[in-house]
C-alpha positions as CSV (number, residue, x, y, z in Angstrom):
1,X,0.0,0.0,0.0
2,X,2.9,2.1,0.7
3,X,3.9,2.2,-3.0
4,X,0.5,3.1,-4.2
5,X,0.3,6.1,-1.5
6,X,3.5,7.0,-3.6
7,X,2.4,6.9,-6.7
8,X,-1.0,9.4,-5.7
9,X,1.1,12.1,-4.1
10,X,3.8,11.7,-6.9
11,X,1.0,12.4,-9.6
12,X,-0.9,15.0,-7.4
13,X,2.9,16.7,-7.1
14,X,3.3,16.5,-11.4
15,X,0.0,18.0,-11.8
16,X,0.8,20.7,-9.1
17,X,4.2,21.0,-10.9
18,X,2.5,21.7,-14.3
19,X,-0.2,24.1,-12.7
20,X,2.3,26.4,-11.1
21,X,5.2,25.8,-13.7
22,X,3.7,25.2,-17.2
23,X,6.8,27.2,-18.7
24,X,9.0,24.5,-17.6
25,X,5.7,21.9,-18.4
26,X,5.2,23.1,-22.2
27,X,9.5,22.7,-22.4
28,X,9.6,19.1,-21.7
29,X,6.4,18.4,-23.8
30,X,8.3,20.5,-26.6
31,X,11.8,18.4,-26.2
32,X,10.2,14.6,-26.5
33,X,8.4,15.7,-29.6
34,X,11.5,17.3,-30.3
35,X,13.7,14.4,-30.2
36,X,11.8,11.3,-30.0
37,X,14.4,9.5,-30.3
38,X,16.2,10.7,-26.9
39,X,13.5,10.4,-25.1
40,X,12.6,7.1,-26.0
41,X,16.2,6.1,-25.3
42,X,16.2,7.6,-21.6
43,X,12.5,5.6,-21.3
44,X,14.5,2.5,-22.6
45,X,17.0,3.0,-20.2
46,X,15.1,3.3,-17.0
47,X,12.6,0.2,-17.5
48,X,16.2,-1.9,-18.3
49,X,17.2,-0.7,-14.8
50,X,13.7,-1.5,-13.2
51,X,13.8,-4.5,-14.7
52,X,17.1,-5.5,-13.7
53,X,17.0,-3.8,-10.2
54,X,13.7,-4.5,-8.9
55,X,11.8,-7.4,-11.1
56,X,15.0,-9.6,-11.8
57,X,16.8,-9.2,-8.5
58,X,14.4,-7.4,-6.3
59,X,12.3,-8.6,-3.2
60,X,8.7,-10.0,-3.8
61,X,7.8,-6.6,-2.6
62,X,10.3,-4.7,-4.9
63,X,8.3,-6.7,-7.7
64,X,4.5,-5.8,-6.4
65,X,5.4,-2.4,-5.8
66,X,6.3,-2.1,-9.9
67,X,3.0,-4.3,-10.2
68,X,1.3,-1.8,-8.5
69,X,3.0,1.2,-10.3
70,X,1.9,-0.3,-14.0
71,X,-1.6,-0.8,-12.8
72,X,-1.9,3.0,-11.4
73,X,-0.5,4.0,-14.9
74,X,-2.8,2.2,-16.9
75,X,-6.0,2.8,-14.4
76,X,-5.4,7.2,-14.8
77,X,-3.9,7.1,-18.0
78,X,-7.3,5.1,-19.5
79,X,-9.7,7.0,-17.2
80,X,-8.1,10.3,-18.5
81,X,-8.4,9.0,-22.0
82,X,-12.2,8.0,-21.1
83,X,-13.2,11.4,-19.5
84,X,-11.3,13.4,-22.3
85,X,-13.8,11.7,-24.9
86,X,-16.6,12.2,-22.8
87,X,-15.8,15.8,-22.8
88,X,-14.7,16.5,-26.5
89,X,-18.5,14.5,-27.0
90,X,-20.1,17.1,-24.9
91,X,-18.1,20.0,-26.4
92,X,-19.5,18.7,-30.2
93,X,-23.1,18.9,-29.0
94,X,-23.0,22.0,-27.2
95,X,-21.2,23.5,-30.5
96,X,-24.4,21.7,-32.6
């Protein structure tokens, strides 16, 4: 549970960070579509070393803690998908 208490104030802190910096926000956005390339390789890069560190040769709770972690990605990143279609729906029939 500790780990998933982690990943909700470590979103809650992005968002915060993008509400009260979206300078710094719109920067990054610009420097992956930028160069793709580098930050796919830097993505690459740090699921190699979560593999290796805490799936491969972690604990059994190193390896539910990244269980955990993939399923609170997935969960907001669908729900936000979900609820942004709902929206742009209800934008088209309030612009009919």
């Amino acid at each position: 549970m500790e780990c998933l208490a982690t990943e909700f104030w470590e979103t809650i802190d992005g968002v915060a960070t993008a509400v009260t910096n979206p300078y710094s926000t719109i920067e990054g956005i610009n420097n992956i579509v930028g160069d793709p390339g580098t930050a796919f390789s830097a993505l690459k890069k740090e699921v190699g070393r979560i593999w290796d560190e805490e799936i491969i040769n972690g604990s059994w709770e190193d390896r539910s803690c990244v269980a955990g972690t993939v399923t609170f990605e997935v969960v907001t990143t669908v729900g936000g998908a979900v609820k942004a279609g709902k929206a742009a729906k209800v934008g088209d029939k309030v612009a009919d």
